[in-house]
MMTF fields as JSON, N, C-alpha, C and O atoms, coordinates in Angstrom:
{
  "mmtfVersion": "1.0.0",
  "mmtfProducer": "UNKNOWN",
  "numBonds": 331,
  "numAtoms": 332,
  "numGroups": 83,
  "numChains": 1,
  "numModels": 1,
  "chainsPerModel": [1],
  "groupsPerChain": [83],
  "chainIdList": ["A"],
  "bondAtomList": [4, 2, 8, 6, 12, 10, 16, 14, 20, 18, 24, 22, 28, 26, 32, 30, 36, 34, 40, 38, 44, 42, 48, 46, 52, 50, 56, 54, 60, 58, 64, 62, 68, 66, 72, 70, 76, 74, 80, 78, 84, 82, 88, 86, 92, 90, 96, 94, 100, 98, 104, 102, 108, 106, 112, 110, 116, 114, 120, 118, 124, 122, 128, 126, 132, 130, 136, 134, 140, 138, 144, 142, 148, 146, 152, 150, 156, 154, 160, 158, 164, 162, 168, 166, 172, 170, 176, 174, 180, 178, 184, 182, 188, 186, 192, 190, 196, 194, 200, 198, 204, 202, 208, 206, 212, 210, 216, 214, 220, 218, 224, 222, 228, 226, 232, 230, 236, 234, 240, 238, 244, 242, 248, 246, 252, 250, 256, 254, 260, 258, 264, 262, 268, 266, 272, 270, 276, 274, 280, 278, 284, 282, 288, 286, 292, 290, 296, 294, 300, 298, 304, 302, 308, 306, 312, 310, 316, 314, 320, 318, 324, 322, 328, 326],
  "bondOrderList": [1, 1, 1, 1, 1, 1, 1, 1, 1, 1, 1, 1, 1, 1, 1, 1, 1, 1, 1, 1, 1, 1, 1, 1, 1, 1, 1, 1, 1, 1, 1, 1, 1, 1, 1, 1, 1, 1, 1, 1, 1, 1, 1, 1, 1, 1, 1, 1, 1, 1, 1, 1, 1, 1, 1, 1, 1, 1, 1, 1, 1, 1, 1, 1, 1, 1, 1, 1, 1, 1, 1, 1, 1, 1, 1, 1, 1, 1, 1, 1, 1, 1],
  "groupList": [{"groupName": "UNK", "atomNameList": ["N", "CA", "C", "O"], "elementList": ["N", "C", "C", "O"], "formalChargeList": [0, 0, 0, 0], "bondAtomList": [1, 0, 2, 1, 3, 2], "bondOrderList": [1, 1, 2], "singleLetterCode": "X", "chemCompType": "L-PEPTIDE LINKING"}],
  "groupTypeList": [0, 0, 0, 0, 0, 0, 0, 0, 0, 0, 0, 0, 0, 0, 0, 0, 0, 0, 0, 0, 0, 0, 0, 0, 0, 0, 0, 0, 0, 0, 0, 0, 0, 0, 0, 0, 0, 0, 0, 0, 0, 0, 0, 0, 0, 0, 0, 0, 0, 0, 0, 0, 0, 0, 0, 0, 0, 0, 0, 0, 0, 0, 0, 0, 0, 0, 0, 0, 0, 0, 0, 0, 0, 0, 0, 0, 0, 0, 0, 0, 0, 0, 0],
  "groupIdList": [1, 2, 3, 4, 5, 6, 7, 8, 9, 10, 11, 12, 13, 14, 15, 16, 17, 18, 19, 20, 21, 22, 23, 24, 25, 26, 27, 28, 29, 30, 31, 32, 33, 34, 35, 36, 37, 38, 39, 40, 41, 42, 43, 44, 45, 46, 47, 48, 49, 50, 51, 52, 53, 54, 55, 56, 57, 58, 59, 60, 61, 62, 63, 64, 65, 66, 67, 68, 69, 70, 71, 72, 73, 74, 75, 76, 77, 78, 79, 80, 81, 82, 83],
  "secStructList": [7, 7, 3, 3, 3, 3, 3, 3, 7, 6, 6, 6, 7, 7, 7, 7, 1, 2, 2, 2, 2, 6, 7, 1, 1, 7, 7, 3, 3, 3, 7, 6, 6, 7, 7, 7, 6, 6, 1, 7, 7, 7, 3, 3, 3, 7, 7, 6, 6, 7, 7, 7, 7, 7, 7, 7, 6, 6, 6, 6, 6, 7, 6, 6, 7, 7, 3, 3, 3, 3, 3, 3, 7, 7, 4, 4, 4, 7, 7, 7, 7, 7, 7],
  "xCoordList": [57.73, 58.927, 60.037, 60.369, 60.593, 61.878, 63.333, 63.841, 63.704, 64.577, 66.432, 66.59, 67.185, 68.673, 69.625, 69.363, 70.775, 72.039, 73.04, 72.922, 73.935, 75.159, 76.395, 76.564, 77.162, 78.601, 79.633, 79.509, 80.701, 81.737, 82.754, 82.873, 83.524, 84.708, 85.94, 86.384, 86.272, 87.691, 88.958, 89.856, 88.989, 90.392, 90.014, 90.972, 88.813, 88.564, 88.732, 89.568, 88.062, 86.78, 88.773, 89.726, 88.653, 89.934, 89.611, 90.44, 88.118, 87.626, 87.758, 88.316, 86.996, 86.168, 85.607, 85.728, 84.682, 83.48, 81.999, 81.034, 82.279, 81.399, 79.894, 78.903, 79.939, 78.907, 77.762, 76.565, 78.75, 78.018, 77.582, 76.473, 77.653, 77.512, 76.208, 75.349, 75.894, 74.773, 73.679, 72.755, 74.056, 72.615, 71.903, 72.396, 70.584, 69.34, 69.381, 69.62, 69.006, 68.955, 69.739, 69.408, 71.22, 72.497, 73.023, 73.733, 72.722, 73.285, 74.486, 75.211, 75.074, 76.543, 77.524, 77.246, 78.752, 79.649, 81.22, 81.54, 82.001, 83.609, 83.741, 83.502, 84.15, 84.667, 86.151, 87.306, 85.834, 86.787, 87.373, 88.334, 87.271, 88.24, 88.791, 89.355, 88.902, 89.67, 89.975, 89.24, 91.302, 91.631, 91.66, 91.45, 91.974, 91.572, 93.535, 94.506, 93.492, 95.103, 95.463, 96.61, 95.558, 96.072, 96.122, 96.723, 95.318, 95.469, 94.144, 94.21, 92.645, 92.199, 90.979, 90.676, 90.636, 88.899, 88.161, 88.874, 87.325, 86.185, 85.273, 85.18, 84.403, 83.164, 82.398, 82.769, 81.063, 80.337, 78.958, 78.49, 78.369, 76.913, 76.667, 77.226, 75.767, 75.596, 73.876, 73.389, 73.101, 71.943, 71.29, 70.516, 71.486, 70.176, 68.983, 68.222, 68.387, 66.924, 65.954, 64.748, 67.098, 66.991, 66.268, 65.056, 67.092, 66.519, 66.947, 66.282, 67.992, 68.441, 67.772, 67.688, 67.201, 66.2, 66.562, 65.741, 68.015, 68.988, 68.643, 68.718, 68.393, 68.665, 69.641, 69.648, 70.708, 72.103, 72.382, 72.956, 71.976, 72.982, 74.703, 75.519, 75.022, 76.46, 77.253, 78.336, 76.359, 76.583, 77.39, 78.437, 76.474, 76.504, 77.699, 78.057, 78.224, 78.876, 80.161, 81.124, 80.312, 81.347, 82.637, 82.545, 83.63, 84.576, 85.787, 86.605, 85.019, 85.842, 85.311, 85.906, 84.066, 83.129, 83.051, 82.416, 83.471, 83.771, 82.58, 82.568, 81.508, 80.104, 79.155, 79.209, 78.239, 77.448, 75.91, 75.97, 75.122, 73.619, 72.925, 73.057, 71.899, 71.242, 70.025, 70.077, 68.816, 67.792, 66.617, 66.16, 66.005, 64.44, 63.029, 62.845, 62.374, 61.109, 59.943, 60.17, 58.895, 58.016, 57.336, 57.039, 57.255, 56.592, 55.245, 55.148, 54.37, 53.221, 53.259, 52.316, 54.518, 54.411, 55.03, 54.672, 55.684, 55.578, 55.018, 54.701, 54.869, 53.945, 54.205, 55.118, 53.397, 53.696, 54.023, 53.699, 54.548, 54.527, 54.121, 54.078, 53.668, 53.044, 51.944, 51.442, 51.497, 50.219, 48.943, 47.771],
  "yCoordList": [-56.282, -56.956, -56.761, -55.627, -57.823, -57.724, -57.068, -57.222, -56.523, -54.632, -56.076, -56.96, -55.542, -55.935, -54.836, -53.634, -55.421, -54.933, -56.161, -57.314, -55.526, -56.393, -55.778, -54.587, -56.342, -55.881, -56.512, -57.736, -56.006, -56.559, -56.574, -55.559, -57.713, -57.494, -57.254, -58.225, -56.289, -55.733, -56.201, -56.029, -57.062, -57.634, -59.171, -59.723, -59.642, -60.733, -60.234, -60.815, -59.352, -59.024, -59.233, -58.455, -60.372, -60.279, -59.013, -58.472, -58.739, -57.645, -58.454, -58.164, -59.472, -60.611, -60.03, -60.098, -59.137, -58.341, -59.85, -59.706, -60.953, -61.835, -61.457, -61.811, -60.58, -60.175, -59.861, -60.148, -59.024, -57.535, -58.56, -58.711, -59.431, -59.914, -60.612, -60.73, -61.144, -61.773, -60.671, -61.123, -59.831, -59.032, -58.533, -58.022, -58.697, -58.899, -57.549, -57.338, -56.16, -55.766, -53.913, -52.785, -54.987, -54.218, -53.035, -52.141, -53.007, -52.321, -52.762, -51.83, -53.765, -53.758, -53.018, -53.277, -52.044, -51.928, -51.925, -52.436, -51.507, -51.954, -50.646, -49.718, -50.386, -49.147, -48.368, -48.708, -47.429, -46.934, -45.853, -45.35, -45.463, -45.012, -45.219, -44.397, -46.707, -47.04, -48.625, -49.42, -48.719, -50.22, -50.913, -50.418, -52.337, -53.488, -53.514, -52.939, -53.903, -54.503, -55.196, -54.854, -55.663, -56.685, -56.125, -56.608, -54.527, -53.931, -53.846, -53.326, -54.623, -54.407, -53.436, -53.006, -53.309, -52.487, -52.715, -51.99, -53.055, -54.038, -53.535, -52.428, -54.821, -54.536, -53.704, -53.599, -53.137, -51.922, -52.029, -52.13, -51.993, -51.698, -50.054, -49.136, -49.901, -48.444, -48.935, -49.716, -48.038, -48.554, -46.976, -46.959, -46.099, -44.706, -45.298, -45.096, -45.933, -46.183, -47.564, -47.807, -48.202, -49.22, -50.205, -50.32, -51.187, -51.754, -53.026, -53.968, -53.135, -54.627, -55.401, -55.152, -56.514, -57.809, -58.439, -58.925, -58.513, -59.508, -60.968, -62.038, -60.964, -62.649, -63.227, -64.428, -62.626, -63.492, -64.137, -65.216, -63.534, -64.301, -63.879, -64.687, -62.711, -62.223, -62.912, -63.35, -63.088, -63.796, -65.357, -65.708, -66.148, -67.485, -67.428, -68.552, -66.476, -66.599, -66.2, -66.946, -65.199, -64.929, -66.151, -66.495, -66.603, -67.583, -67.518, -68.283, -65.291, -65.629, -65.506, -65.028, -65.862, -65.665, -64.127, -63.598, -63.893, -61.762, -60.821, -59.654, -61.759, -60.859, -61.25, -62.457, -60.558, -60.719, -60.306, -59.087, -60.524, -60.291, -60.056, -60.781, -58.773, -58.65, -58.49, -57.708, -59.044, -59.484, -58.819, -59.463, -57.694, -57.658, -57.758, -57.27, -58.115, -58.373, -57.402, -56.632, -57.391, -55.971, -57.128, -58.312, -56.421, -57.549, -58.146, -59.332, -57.335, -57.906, -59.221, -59.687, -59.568, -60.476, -61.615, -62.789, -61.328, -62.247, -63.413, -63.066, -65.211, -65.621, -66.408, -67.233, -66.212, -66.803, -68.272, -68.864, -68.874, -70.357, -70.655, -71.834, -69.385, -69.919, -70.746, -71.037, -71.168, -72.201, -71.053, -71.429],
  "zCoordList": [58.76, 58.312, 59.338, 59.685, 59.81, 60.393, 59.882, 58.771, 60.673, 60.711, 61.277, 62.12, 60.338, 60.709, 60.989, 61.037, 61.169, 61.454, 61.554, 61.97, 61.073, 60.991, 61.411, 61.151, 61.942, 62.786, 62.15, 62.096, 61.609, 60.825, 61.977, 62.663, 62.24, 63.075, 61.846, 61.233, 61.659, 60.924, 60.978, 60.154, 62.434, 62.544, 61.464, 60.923, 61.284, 60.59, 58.938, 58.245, 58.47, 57.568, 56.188, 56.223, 55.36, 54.112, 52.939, 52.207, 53.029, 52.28, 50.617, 49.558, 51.063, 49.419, 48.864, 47.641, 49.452, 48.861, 48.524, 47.772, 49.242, 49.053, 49.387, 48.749, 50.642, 51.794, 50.828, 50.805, 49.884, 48.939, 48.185, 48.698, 47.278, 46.137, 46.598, 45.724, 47.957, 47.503, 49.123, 49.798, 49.176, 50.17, 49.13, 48.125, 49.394, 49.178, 48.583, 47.394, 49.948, 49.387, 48.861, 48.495, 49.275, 48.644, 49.776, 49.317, 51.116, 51.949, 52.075, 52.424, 51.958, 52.344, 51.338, 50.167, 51.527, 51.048, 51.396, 52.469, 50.752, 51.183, 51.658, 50.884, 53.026, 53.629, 52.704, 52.958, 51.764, 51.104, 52.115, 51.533, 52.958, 54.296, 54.967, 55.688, 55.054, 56.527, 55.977, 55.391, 56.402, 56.434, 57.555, 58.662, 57.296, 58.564, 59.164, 58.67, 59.676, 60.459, 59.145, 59.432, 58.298, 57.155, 56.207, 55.247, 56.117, 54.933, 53.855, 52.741, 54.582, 53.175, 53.549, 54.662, 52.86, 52.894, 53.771, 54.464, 54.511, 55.586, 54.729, 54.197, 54.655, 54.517, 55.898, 57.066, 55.113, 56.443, 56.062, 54.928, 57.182, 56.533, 56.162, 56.762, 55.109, 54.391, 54.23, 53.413, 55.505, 55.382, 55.787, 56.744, 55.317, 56.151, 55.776, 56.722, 54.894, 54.872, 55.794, 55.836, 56.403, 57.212, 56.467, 56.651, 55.351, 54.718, 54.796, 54.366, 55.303, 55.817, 56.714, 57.917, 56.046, 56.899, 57.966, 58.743, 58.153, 59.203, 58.279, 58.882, 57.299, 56.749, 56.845, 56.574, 57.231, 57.396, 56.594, 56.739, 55.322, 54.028, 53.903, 53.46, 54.294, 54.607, 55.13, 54.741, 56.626, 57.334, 57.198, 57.743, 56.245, 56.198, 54.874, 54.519, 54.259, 52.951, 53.683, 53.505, 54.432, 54.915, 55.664, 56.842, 54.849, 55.027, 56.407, 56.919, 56.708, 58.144, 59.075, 60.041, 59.154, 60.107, 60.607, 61.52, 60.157, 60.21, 60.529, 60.92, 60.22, 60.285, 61.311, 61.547, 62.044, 63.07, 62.931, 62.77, 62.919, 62.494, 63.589, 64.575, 63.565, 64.788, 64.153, 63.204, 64.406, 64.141, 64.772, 65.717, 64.499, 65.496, 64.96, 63.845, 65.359, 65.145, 65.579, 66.512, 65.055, 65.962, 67.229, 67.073, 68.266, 69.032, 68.362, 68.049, 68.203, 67.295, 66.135, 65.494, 66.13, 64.749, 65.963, 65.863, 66.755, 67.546, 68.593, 69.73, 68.061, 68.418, 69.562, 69.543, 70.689, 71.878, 71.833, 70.803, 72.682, 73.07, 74.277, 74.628, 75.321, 76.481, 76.446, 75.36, 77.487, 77.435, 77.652, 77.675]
}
């Protein structure tokens, strides 16, 4: 199964809590330590068990484009297109 990460930019992130409401499978939360420049929470990834897919559903919900998805694959599942 393909392994994610996600990068919140903080100067974006209004802190909707949208991210959270629809990941799969619930690593995202609202940073209760630290605020953004505007004052609110940022969303963060909270993942020690590395369970985030990179589906970029956060991603695609997020209204300030605030979020960034990094995606890997094992090479093995990977299928060539050479000739």
């Amino acid at each position: 199964m393909a392994k994610g990460r996600i990068v919140v930019d903080e100067d974006l992130c209004k802190g909707c809590e949208l991210c959270i409401s629809v990941c799969p499978p619930g690593v995202i939360k609202m940073a209760a330590d630290r605020f953004t420049p505007q004052g609110y929470h940022p969303a963060e990834l909270v993942d020690p068990n590395e369970e985030c897919t990179g589906c970029a559903i956060c991603s695609i919900i997020c209204p300030d484009a605030a979020i960034t998805v990094f995606r890997w694959v094992p090479a093995d599942k990977i299928k060539s297109t050479a000739p």
